[in-house]
N, C-alpha and C positions, 0 to 999 in steps of 0.2 A: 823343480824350479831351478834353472840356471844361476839365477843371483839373488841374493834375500832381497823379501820385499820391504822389510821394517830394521829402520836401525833403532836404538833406545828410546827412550820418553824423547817428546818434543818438549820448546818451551811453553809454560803456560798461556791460554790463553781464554777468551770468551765462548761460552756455553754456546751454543745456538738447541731448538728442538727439534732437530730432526737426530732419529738415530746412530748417523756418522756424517758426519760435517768438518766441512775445511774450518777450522779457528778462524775469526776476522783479529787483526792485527797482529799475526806473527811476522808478517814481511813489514819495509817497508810501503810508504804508499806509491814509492818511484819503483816498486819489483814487483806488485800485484797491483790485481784490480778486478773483483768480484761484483756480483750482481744478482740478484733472486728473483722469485717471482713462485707462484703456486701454479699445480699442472696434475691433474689427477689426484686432487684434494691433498696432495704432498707439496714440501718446500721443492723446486728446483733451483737449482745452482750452478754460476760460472765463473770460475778464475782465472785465471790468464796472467802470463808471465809480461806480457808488455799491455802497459795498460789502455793505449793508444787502440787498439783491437777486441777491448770489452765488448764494444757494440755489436760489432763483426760479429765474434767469436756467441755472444747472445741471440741472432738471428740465426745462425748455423745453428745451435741446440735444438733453439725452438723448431725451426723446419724437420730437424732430424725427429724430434720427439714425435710432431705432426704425422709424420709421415706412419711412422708404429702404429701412433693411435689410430689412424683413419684403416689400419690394416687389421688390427687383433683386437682391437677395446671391444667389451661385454658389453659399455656405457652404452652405445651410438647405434642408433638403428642403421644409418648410414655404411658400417665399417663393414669393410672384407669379408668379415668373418660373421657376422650376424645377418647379412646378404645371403651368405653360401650356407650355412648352418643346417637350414631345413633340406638341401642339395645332396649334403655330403654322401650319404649311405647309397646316392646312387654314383657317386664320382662327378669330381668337378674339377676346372684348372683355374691354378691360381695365379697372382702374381709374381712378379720375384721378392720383391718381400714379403708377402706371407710365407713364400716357401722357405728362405732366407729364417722366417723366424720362427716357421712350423718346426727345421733342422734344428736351430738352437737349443728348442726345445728337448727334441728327441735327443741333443746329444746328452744336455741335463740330467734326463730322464737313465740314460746311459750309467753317466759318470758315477749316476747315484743309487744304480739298483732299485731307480725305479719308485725312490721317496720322494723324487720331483717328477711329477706326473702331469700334463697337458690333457688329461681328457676328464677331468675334474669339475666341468662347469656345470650339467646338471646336479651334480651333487654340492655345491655352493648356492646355485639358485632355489634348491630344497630348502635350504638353510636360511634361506632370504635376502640372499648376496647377488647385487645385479643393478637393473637398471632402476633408476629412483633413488637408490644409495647414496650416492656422490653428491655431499652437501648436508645430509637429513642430518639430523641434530643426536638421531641414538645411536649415528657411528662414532665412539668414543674412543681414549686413551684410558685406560685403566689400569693402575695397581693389581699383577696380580696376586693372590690372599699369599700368605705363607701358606706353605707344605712342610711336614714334617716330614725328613728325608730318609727315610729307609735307608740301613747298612745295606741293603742289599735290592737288585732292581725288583721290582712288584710285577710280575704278568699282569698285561689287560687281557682281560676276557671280553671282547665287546662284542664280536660275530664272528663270523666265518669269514676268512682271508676272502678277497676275490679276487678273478685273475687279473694284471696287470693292463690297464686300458691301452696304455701307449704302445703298447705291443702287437696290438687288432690293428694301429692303422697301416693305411695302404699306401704309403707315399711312390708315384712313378715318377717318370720323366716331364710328363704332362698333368699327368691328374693324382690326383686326393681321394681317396676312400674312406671314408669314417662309420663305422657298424653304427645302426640304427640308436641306439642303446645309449650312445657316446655322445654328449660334448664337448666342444674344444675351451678349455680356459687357459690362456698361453701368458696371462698375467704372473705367474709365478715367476718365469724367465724373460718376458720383451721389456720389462723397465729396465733391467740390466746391461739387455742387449741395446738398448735405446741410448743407454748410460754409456758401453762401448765405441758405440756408431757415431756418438754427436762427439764424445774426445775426438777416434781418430778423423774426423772429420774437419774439428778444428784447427788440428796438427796441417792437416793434408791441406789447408786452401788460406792456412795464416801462416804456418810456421811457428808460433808459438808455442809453449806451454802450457797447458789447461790442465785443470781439473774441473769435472763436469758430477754432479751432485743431484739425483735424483730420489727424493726420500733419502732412505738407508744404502740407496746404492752410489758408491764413488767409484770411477773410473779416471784414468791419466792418460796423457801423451806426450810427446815431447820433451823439451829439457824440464825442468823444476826452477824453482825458486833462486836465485843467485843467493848464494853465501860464500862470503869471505871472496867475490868474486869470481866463484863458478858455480855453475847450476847445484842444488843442493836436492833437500827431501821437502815431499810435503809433509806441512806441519798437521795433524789433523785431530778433533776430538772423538772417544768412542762413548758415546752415551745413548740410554732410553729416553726412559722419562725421568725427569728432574733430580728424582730420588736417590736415582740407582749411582752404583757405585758409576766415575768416570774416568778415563784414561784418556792420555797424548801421547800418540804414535808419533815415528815420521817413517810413510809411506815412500818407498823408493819411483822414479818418477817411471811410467808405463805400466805399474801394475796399480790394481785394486784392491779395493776393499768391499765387505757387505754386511748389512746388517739384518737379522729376521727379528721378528719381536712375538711372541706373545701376547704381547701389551697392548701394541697398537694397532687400530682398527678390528674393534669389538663392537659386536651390536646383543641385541636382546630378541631373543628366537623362541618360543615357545616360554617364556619365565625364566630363559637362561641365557646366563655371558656364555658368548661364541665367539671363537675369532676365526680367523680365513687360513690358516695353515693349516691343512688337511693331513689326516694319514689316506694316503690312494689306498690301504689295503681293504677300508672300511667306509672312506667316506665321509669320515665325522672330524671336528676338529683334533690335533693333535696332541694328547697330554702335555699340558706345561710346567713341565721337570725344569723347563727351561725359560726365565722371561726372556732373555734374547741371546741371539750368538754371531759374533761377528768372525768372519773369518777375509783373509789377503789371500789374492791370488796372484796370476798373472794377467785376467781377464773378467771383467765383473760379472759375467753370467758364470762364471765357475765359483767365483767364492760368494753368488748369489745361491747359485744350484748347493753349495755344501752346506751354509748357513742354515738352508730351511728344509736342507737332510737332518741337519743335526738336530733341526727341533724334532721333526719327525721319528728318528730314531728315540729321543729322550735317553734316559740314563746310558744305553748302549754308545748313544753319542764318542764317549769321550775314550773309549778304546779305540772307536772306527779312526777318529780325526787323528790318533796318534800312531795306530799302526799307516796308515795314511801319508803322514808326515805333514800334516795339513794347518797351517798356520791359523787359529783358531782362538777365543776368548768367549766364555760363557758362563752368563750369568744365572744363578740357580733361584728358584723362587723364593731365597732367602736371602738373595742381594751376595750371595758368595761369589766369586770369584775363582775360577778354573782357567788352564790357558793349554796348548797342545800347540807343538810343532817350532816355528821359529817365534810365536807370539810375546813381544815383551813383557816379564812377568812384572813388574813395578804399576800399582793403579794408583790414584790419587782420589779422593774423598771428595763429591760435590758440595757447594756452601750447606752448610747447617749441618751434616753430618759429624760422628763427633771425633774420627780420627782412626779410631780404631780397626785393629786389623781384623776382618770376619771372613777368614777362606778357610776352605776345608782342609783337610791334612792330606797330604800326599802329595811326591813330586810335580814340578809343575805348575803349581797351582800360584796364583798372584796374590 
């Protein structure tokens, strides 16, 4: 990373519940001007440095977002990818945006050794994750239980590795090959990518400054916030659910942030809490060593892509993010407090909590 992405704590500001959120009121009202709305059952969000351009800058998202979903969403009979689905195994051409987000993908899949994996969506729809989902009432937020945390990481035993999906496919010039076997769920990486495309897009046709909020994913462009009379940081909160410990960054303006949870979006599979963060090696959901981990990149589909390595990996986690250098904060299923890379180590305690400091021992850690 050329320049750090986080300088120290922000100032305080109001909670929102989405995973990582711009604060409302750290600017003036003459230096922002934000706007939300829900989009794939999550909060979406826009900021903007001249407020005169909220409007603008809020049609631009929404088309940008539009445009993904109608290309990669599992929801929509309609979409690119649920069209071509039953196609694939014998090759088919796609758009530029799918291909565009098929790449992002694979590069994720790349960056991560393969813990961010694309060809995950029949083993999601096993699981009961799919179309009817969005809305139903027993896709929840939940608490996950305490774990008592082993000095030392625990093997899963759960099956026999399999080979890497994203590795079978066929991407040409023209067409797509996807093995019989395989389908595509590109949901782990297009909200991120969606989260990229609608900043730099804002940037590119207003000029301003944005910060663009999709769920747990934030992405920037442009200058920042004026302070003291020049563009400054964004001010932003890093929280789950209600409970969990909370922090104030301030994000440097053009990079990201991301957030994975454990927590959120859970439903009830056979008698058991599941959530959608998969291990590709098995198939199954991820051990949650981790309720959530947020990590800064330069790009939101990379500290997308590491975030929900890191849950993936579990305990291993926090050697990889530091050999790494990878600016990173994760939170343990005991509300402890971890950090890796340039992450500021200072957290602040959400109302009701009682003050006290509960991080684990070793450098690091917040």
């Amino acid at each position: 990373m050329a320049r750090s992405a986080m300088a120290g704590p922000g100032a305080p500001a109001a909670r929102t519940a989405e995973h990582t959120a711009p604060p409302h009121g750290t600017a003036s009202p003459h230096d922002t001007a934000q706007t939300s709305w829900t989009v794939w059952g999550l909060e979406a969000s826009v900021t903007v440095t001249e407020p005169a351009l909220l409007a603008a800058a809020g049609d631009i998202v929404r088309d940008a977002v539009a445009e993904v979903d109608l290309a990669c969403s599992r929801f929509r009979e309609d979409s690119e990818l649920m069209m071509l689905q039953p196609h694939m195994a014998r090759g088919v051409s796609i758009s530029p945006m799918f291909r565009l987000l098929l790449e992002r993908a694979l590069d994720a899949a790349r960056m991560t050794g393969g813990d961010v994996d694309p060809t995950l969506g029949a083993d999601l729809a096993a699981l009961g994750h799919g179309p009817g989902m969005q809305g139903r009432p027993a896709l929840t937020s939940v608490p996950v239980p305490q774990q008592p945390v082993p000095s030392h990481p625990v093997p899963q035993h759960r099956s026999t590795p399999r080979a890497p999906g994203w590795s079978r496919l066929q991407l040409g010039a023209g067409t797509l090959t996807v093995p019989d076997d395989l389908r595509l769920d590109l949901g782990a990486s297009a909200k991120a990518v969606a989260a990229d495309l609608a900043a730099a897009a804002v940037y590119r046709e207003l000029g301003c400054g944005v910060l663009v909020g999709l769920g747990g994913d934030l992405a920037s462009a442009g200058p920042g916030p004026q302070e003291d009379g020049k563009p400054g940081h964004w001010q932003i909160m890093v929280q789950d659910l209600p409970a969990d410990p909370a922090q104030y960054i301030s994000l440097a303006p053009g990079f990201a942030v991301a957030t994975s949870s454990t927590q959120k979006r859970r439903w009830q599979h056979q008698g058991m809490q599941v959530h959608h963060i998969l291990d590709p090696r098995f198939g199954l959901p991820a051990e949650p060593v981790w309720r959530s981990v947020s990590v800064a990149a330069p790009t939101c589909l990379e500290a997308n892509a590491f975030s929900t390595a890191a849950i993936v990996r579990g305990f291993a986690a926090l050697d990889w993010l530091r050999t790494e250098g990878i600016a990173a904060r994760l939170v343990d299923s005991r509300g402890r407090v971890a950090t890796t890379g340039g992450w500021p180590a200072q957290t602040c305690n959400p109302v009701g909590n009682t003050g006290e400091s509960n991080t684990p021992g070793g450098g690091g850690h917040g």
